[in-house]
N, CA, C and O atoms as a Maestro MAE file, in Angstrom:
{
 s_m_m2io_version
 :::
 2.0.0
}

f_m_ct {
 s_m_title
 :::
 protein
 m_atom[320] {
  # First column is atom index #
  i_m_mmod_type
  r_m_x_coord
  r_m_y_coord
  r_m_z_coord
  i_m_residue_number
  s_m_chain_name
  s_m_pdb_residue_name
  s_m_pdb_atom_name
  i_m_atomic_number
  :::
  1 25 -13.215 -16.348 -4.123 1 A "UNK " " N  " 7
  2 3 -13.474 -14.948 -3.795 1 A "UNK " " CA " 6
  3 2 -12.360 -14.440 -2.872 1 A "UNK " " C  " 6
  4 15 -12.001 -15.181 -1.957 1 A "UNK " " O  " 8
  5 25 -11.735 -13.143 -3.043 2 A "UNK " " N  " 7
  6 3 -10.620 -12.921 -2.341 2 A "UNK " " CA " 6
  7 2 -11.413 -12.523 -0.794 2 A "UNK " " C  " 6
  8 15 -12.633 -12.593 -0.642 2 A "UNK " " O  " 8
  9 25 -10.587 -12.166 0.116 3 A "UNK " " N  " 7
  10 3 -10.454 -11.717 1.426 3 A "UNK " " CA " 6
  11 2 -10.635 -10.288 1.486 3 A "UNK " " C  " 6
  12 15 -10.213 -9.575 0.576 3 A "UNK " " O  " 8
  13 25 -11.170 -9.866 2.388 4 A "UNK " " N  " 7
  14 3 -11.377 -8.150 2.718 4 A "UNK " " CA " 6
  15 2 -9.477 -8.204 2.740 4 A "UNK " " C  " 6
  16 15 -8.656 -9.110 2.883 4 A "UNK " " O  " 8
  17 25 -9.400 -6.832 2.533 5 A "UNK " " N  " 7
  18 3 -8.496 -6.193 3.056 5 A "UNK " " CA " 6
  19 2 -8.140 -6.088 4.461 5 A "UNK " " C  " 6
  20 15 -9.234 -6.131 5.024 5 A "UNK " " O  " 8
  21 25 -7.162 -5.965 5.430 6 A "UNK " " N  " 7
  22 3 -6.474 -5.045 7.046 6 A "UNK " " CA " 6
  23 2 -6.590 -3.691 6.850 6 A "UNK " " C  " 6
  24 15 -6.024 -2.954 6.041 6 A "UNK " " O  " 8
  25 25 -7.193 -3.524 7.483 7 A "UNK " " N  " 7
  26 3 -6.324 -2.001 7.834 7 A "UNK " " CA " 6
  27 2 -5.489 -2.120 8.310 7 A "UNK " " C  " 6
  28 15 -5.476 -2.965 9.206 7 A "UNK " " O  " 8
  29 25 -4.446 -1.467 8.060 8 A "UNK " " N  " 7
  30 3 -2.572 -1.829 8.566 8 A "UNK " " CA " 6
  31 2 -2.707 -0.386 9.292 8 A "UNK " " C  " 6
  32 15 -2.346 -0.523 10.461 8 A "UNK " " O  " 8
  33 25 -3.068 0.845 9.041 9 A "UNK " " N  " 7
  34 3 -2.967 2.234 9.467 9 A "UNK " " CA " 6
  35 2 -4.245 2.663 9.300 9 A "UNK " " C  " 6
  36 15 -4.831 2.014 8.433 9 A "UNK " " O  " 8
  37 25 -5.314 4.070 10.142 10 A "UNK " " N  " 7
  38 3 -5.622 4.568 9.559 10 A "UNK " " CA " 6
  39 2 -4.716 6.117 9.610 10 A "UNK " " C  " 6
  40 15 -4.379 6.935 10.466 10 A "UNK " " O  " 8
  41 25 -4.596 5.950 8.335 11 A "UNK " " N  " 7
  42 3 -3.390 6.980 8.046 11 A "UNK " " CA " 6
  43 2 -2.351 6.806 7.156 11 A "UNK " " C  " 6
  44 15 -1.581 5.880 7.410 11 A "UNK " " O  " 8
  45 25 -2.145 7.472 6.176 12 A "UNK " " N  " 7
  46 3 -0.982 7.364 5.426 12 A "UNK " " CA " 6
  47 2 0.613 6.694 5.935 12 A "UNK " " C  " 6
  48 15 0.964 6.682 7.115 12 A "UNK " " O  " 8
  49 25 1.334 6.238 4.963 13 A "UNK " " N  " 7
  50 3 2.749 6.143 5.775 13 A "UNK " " CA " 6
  51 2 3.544 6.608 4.424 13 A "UNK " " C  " 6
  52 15 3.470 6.172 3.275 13 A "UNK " " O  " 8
  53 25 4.320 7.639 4.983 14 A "UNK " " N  " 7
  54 3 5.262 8.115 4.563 14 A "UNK " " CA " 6
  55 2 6.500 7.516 4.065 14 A "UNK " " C  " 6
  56 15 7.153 7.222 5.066 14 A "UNK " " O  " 8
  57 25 7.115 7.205 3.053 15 A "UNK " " N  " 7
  58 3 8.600 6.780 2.568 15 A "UNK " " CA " 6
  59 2 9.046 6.992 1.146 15 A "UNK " " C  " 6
  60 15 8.533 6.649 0.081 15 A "UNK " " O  " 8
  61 25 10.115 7.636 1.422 16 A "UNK " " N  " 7
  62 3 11.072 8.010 0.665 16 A "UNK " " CA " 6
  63 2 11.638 6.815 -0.826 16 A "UNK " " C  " 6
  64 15 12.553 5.993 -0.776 16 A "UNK " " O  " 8
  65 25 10.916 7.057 -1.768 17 A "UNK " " N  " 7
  66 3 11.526 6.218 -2.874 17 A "UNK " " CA " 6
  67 2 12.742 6.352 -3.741 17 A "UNK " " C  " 6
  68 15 13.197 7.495 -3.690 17 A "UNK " " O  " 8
  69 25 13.224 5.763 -4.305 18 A "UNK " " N  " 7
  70 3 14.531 6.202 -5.042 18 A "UNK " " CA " 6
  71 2 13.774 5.751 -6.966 18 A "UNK " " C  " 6
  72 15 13.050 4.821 -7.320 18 A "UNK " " O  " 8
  73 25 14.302 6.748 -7.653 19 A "UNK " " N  " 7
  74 3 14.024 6.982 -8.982 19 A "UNK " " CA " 6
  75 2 14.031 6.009 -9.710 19 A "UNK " " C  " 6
  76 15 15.030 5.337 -9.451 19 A "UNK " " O  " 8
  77 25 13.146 5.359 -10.879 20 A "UNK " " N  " 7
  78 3 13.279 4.035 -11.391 20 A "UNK " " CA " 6
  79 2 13.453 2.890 -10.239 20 A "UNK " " C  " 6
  80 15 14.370 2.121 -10.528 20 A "UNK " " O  " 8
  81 25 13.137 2.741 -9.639 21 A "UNK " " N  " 7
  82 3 13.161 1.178 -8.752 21 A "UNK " " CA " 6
  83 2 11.300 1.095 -8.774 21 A "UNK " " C  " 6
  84 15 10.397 1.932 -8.757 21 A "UNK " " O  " 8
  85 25 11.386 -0.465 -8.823 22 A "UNK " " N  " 7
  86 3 10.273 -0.716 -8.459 22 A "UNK " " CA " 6
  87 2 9.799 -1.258 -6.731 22 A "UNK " " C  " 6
  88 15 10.434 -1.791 -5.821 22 A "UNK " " O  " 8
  89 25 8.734 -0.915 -6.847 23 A "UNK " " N  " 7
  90 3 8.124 -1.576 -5.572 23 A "UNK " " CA " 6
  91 2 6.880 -2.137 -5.340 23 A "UNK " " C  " 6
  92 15 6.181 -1.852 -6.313 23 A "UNK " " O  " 8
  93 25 6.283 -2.764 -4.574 24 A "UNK " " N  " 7
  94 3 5.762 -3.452 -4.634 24 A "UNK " " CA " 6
  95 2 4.320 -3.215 -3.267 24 A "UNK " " C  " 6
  96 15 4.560 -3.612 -2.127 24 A "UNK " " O  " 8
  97 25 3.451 -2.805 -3.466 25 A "UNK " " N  " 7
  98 3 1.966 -1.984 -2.288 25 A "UNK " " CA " 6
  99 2 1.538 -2.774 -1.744 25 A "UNK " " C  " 6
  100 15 1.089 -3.502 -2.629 25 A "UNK " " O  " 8
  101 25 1.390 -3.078 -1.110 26 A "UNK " " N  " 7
  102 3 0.764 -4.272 0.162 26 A "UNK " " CA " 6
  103 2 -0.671 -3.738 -0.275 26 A "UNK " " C  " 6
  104 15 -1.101 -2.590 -0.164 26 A "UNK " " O  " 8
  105 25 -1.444 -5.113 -0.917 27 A "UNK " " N  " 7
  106 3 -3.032 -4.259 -0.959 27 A "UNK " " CA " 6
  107 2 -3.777 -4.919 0.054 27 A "UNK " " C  " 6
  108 15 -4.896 -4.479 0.318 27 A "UNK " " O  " 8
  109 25 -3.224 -6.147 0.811 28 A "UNK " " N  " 7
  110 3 -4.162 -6.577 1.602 28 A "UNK " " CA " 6
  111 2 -3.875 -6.543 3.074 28 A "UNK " " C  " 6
  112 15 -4.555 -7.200 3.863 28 A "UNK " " O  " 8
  113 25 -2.673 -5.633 3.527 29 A "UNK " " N  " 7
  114 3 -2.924 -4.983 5.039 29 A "UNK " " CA " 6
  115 2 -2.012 -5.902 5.876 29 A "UNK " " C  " 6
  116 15 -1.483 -5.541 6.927 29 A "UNK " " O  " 8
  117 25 -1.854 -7.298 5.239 30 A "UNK " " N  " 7
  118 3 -1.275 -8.254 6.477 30 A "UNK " " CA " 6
  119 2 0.151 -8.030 6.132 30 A "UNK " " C  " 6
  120 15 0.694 -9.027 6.609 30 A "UNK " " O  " 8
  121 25 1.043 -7.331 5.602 31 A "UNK " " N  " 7
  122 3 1.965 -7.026 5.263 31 A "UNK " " CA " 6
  123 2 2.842 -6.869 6.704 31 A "UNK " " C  " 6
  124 15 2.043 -6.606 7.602 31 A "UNK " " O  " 8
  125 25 4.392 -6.956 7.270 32 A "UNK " " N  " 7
  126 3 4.743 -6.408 8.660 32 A "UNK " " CA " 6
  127 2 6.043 -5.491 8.088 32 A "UNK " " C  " 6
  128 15 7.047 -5.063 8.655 32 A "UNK " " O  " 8
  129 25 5.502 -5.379 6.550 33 A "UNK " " N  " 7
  130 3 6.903 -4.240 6.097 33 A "UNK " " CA " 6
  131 2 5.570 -2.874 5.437 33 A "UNK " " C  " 6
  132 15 5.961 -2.008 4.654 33 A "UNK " " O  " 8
  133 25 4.794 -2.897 5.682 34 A "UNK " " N  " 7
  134 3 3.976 -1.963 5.625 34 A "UNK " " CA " 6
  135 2 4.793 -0.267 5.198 34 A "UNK " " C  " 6
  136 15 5.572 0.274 5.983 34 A "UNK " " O  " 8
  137 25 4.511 0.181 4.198 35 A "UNK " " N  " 7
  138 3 3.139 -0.205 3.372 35 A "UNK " " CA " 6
  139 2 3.791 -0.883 2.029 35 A "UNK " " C  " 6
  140 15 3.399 -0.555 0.909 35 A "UNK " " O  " 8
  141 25 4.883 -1.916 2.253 36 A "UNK " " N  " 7
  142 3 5.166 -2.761 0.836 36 A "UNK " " CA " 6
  143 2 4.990 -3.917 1.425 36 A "UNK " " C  " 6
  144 15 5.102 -4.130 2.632 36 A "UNK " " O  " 8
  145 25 4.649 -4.863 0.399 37 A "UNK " " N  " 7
  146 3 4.526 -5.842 0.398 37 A "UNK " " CA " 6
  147 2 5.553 -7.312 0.792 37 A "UNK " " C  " 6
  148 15 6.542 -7.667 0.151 37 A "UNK " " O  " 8
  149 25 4.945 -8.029 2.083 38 A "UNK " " N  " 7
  150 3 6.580 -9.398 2.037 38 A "UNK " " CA " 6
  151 2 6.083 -10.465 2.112 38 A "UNK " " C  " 6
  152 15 6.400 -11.232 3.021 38 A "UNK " " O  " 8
  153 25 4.990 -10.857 0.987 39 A "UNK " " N  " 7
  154 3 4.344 -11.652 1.154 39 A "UNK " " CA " 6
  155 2 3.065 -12.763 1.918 39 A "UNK " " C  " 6
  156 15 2.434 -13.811 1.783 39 A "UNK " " O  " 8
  157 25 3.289 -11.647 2.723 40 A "UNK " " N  " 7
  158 3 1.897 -12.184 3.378 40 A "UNK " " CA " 6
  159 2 0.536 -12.533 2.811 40 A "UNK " " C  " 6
  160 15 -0.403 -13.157 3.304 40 A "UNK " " O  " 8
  161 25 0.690 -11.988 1.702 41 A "UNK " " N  " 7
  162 3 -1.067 -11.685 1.085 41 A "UNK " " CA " 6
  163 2 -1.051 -13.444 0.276 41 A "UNK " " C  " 6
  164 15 -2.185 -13.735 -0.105 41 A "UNK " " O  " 8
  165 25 -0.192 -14.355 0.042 42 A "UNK " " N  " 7
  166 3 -0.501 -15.549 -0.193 42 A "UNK " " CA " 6
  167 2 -1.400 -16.157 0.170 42 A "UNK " " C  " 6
  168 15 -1.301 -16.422 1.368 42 A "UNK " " O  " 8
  169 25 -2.649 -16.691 -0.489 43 A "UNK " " N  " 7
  170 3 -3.658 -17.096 0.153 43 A "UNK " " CA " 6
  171 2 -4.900 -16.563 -0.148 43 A "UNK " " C  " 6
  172 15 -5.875 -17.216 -0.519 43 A "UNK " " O  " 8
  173 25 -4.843 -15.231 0.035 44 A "UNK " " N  " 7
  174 3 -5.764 -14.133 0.448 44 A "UNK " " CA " 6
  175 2 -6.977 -13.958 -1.246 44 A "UNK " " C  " 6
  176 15 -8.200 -13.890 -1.362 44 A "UNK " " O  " 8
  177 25 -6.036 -13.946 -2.085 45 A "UNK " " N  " 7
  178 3 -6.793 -13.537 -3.414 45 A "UNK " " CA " 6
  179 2 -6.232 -12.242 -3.054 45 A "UNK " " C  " 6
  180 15 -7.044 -12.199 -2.129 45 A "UNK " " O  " 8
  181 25 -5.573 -11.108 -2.923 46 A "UNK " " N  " 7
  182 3 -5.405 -9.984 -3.199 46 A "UNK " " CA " 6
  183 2 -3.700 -10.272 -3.678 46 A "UNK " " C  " 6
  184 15 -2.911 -11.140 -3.306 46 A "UNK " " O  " 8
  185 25 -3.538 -9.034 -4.746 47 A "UNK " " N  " 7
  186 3 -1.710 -9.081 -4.743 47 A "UNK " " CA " 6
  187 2 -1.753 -8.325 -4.447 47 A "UNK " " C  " 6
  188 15 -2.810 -7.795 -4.104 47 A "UNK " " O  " 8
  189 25 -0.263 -7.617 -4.372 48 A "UNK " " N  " 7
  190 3 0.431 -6.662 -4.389 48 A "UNK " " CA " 6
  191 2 0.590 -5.938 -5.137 48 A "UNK " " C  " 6
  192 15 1.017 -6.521 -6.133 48 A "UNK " " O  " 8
  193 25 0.461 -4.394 -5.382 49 A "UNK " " N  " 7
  194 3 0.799 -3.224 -6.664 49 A "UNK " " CA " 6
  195 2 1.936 -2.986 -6.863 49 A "UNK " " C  " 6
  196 15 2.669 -2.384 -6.079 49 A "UNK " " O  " 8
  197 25 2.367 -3.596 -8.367 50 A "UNK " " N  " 7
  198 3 3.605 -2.839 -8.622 50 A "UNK " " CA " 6
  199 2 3.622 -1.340 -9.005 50 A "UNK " " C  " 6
  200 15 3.168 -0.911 -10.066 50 A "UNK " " O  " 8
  201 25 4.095 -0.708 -8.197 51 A "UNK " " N  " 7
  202 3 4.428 0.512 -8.372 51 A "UNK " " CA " 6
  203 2 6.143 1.058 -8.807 51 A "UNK " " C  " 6
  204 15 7.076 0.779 -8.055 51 A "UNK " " O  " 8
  205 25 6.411 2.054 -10.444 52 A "UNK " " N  " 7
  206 3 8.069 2.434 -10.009 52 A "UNK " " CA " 6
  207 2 7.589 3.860 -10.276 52 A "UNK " " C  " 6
  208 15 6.683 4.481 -10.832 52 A "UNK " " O  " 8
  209 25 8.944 4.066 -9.414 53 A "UNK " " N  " 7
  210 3 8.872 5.572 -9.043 53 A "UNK " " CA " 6
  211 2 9.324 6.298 -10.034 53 A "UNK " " C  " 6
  212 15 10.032 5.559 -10.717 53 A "UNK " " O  " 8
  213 25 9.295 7.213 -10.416 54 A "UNK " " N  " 7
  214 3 9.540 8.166 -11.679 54 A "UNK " " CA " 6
  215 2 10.484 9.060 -11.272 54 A "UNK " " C  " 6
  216 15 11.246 9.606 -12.070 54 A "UNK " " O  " 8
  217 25 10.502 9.300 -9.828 55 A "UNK " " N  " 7
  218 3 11.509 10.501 -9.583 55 A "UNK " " CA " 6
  219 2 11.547 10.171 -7.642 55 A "UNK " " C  " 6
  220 15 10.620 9.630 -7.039 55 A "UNK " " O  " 8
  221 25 12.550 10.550 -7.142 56 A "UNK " " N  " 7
  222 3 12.920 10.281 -5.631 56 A "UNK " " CA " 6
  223 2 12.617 11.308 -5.051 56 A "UNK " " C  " 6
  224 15 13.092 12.431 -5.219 56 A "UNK " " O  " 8
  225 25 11.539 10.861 -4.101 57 A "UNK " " N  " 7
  226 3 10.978 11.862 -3.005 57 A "UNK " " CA " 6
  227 2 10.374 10.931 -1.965 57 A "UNK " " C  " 6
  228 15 10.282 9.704 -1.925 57 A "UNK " " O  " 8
  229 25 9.960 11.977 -1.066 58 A "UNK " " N  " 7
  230 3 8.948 11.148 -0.022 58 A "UNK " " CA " 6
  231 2 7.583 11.043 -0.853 58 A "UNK " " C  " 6
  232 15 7.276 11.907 -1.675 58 A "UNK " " O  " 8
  233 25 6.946 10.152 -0.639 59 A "UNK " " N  " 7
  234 3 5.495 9.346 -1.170 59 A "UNK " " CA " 6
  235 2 4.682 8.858 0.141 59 A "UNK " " C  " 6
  236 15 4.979 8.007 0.979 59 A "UNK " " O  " 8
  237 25 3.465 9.766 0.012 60 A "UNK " " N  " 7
  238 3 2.142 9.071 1.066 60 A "UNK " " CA " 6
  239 2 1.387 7.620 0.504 60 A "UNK " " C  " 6
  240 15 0.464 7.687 -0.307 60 A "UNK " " O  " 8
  241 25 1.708 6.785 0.842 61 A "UNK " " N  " 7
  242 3 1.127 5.541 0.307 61 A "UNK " " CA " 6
  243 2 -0.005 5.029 1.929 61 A "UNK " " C  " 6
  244 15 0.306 5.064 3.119 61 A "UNK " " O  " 8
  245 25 -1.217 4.633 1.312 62 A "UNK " " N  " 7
  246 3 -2.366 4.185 1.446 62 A "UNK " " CA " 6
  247 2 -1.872 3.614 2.452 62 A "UNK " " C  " 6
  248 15 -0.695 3.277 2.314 62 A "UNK " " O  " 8
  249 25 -2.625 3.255 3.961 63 A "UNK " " N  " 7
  250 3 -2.213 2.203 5.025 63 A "UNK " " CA " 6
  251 2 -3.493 1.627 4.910 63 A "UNK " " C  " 6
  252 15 -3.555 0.398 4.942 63 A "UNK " " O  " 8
  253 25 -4.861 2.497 4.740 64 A "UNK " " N  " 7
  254 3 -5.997 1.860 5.319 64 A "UNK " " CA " 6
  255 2 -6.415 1.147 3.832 64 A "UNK " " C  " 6
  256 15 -7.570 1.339 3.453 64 A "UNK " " O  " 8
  257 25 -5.980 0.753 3.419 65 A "UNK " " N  " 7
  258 3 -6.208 -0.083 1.934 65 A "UNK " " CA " 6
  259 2 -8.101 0.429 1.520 65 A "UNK " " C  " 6
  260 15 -8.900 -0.495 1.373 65 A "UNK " " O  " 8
  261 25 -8.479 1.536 1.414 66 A "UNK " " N  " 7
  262 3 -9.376 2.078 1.413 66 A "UNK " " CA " 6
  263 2 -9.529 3.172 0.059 66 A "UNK " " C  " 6
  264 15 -10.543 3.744 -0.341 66 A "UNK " " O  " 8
  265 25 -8.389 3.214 -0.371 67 A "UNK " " N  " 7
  266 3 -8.254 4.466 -1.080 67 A "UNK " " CA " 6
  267 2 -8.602 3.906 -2.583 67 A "UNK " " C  " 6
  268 15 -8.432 2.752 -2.975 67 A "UNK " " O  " 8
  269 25 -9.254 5.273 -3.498 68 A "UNK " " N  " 7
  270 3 -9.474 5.390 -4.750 68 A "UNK " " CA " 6
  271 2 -8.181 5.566 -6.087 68 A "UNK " " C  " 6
  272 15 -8.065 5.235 -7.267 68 A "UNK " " O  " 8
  273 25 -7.504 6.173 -5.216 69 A "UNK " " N  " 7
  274 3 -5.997 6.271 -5.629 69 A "UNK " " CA " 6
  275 2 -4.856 5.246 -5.617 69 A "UNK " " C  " 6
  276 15 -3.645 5.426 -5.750 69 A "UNK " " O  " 8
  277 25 -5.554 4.135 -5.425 70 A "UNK " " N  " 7
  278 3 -3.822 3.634 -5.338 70 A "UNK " " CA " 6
  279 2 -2.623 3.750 -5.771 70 A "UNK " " C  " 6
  280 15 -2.719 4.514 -6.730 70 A "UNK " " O  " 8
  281 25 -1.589 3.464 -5.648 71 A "UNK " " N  " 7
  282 3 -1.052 3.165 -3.651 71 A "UNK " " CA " 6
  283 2 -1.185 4.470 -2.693 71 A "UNK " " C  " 6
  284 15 -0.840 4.577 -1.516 71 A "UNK " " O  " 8
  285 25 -2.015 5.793 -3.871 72 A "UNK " " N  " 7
  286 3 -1.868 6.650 -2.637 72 A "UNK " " CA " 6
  287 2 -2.784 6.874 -2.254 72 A "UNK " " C  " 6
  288 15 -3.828 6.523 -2.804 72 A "UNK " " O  " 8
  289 25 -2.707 7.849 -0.665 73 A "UNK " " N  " 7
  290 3 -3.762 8.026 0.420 73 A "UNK " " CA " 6
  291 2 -4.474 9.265 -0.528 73 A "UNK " " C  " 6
  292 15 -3.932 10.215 -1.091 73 A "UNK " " O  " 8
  293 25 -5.864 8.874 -0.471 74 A "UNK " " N  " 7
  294 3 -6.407 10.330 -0.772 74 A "UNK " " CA " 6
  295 2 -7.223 10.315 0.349 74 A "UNK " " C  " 6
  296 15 -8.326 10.678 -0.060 74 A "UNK " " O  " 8
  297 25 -7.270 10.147 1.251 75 A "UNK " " N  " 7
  298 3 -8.237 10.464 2.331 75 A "UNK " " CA " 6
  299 2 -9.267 9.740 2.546 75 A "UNK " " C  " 6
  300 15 -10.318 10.373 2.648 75 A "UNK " " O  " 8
  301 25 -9.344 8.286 2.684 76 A "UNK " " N  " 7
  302 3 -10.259 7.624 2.795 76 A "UNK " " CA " 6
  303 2 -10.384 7.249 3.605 76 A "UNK " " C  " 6
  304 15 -11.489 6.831 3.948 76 A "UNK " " O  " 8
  305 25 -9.009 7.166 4.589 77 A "UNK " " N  " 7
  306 3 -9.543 6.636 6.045 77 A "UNK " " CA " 6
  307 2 -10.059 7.879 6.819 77 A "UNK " " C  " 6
  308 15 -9.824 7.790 8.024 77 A "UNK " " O  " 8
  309 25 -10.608 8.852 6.499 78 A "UNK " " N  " 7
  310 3 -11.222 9.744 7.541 78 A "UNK " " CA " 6
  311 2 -12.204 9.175 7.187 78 A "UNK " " C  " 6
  312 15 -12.223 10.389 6.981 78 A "UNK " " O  " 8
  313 25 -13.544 8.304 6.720 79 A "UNK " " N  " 7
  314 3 -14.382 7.894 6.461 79 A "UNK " " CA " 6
  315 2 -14.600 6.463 7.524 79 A "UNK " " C  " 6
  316 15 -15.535 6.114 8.245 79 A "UNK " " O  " 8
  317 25 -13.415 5.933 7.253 80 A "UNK " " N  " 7
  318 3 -13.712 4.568 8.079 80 A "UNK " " CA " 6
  319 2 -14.494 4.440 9.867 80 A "UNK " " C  " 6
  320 15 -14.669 3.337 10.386 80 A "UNK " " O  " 8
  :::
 }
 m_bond[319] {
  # First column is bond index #
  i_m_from
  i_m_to
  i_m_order
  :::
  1 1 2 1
  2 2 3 1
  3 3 4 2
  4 3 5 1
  5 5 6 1
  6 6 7 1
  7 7 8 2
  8 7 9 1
  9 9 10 1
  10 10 11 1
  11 11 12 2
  12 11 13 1
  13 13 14 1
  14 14 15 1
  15 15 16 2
  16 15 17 1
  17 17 18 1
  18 18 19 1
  19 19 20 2
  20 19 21 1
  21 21 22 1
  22 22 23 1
  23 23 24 2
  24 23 25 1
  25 25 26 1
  26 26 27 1
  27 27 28 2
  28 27 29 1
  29 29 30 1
  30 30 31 1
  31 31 32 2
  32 31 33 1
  33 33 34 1
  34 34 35 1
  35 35 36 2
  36 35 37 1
  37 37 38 1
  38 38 39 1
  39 39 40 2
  40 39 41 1
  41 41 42 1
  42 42 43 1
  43 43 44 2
  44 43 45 1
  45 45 46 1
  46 46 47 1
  47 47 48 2
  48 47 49 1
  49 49 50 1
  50 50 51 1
  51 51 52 2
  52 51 53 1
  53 53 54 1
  54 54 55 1
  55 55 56 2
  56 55 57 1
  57 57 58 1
  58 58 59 1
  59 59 60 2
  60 59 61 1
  61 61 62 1
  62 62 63 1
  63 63 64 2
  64 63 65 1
  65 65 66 1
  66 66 67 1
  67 67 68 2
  68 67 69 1
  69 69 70 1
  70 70 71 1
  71 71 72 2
  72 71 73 1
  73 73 74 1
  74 74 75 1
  75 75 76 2
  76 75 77 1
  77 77 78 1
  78 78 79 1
  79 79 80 2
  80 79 81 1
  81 81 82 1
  82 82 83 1
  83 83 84 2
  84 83 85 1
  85 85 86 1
  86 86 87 1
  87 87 88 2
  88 87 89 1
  89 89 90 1
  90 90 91 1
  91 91 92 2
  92 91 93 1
  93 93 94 1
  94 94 95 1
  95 95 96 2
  96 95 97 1
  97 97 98 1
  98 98 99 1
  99 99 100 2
  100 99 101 1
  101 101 102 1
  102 102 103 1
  103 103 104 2
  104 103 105 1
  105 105 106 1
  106 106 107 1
  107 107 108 2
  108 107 109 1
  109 109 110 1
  110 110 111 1
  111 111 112 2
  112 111 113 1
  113 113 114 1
  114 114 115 1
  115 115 116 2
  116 115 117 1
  117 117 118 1
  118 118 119 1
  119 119 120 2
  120 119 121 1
  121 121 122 1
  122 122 123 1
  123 123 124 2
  124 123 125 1
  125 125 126 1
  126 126 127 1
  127 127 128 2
  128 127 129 1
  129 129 130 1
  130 130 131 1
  131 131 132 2
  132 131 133 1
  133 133 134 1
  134 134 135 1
  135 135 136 2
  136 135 137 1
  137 137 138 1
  138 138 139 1
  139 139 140 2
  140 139 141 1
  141 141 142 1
  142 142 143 1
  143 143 144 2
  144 143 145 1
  145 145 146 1
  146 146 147 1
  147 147 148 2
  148 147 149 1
  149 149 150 1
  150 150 151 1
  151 151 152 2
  152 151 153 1
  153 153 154 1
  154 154 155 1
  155 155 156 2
  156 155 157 1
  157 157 158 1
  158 158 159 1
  159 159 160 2
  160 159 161 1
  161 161 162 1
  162 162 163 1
  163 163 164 2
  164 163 165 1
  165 165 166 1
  166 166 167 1
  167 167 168 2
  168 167 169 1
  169 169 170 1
  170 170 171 1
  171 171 172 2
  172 171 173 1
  173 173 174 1
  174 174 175 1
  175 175 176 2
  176 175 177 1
  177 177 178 1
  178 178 179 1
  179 179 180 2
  180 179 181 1
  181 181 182 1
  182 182 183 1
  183 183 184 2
  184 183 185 1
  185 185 186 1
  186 186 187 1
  187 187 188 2
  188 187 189 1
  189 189 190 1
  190 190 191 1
  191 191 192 2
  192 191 193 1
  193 193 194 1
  194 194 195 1
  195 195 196 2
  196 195 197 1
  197 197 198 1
  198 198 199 1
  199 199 200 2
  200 199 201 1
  201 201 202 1
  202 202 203 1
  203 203 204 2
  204 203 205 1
  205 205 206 1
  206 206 207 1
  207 207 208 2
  208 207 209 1
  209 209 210 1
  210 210 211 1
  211 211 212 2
  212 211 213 1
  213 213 214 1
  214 214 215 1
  215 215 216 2
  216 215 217 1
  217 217 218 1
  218 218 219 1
  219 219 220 2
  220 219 221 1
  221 221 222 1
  222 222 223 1
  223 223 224 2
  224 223 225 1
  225 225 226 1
  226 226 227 1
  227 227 228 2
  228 227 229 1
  229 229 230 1
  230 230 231 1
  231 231 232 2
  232 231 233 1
  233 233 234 1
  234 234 235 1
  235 235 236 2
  236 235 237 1
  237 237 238 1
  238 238 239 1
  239 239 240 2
  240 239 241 1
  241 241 242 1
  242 242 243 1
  243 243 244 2
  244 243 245 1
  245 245 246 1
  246 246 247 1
  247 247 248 2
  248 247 249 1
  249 249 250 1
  250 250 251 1
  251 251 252 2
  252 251 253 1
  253 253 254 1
  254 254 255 1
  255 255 256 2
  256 255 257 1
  257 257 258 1
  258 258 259 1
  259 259 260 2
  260 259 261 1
  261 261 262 1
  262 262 263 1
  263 263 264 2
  264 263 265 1
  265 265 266 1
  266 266 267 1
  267 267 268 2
  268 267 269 1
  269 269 270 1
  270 270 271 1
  271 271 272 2
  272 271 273 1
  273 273 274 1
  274 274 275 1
  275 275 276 2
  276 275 277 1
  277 277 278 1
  278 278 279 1
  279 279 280 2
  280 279 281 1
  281 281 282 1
  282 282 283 1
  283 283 284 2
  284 283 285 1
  285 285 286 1
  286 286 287 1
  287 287 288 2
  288 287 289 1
  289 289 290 1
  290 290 291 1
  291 291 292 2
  292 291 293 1
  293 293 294 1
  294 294 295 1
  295 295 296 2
  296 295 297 1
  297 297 298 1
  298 298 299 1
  299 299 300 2
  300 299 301 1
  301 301 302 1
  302 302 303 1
  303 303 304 2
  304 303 305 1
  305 305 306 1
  306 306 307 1
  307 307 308 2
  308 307 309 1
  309 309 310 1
  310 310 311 1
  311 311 312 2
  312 311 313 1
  313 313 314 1
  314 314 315 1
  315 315 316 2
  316 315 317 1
  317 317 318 1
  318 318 319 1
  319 319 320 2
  :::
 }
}
């Protein structure tokens, strides 16, 4: 059975992606490159979301690993 999730934030974190690259969502919080993934989640039963970007902008990605949206924040940590 996997591990709860961290909350790493409650709150979105903001970063800037570049077009076609992939990346990689920290789904289980213990991440210290937040909000991507550097392996920490080994162990845990949770991976990481590959996510690629379609076009380069800033992106709100999920901190409180709470959200319906993944990797993005839709507002779930105002609930927590």
């Amino acid at each position: 059975m996997p591990e709860k999730p961290i909350v790493a934030q409650k709150g979105p974190m903001s970063m800037q992606l570049e077009a076609g690259k992939t990346y990689w969502w920290c789904r289980c919080g213990r991440s210290k490159t937040q909000p991507m993934c550097d392996g920490s989640h080994e162990g845990t039963g949770i991976e990481p979301m590959e996510y690629t970007a379609r076009i380069a902008r800033n992106f709100r990605f999920c901190a409180c690993k709470a959200t319906k949206k993944p990797p993005f924040c839709d507002g779930s940590h105002l609930d927590l």
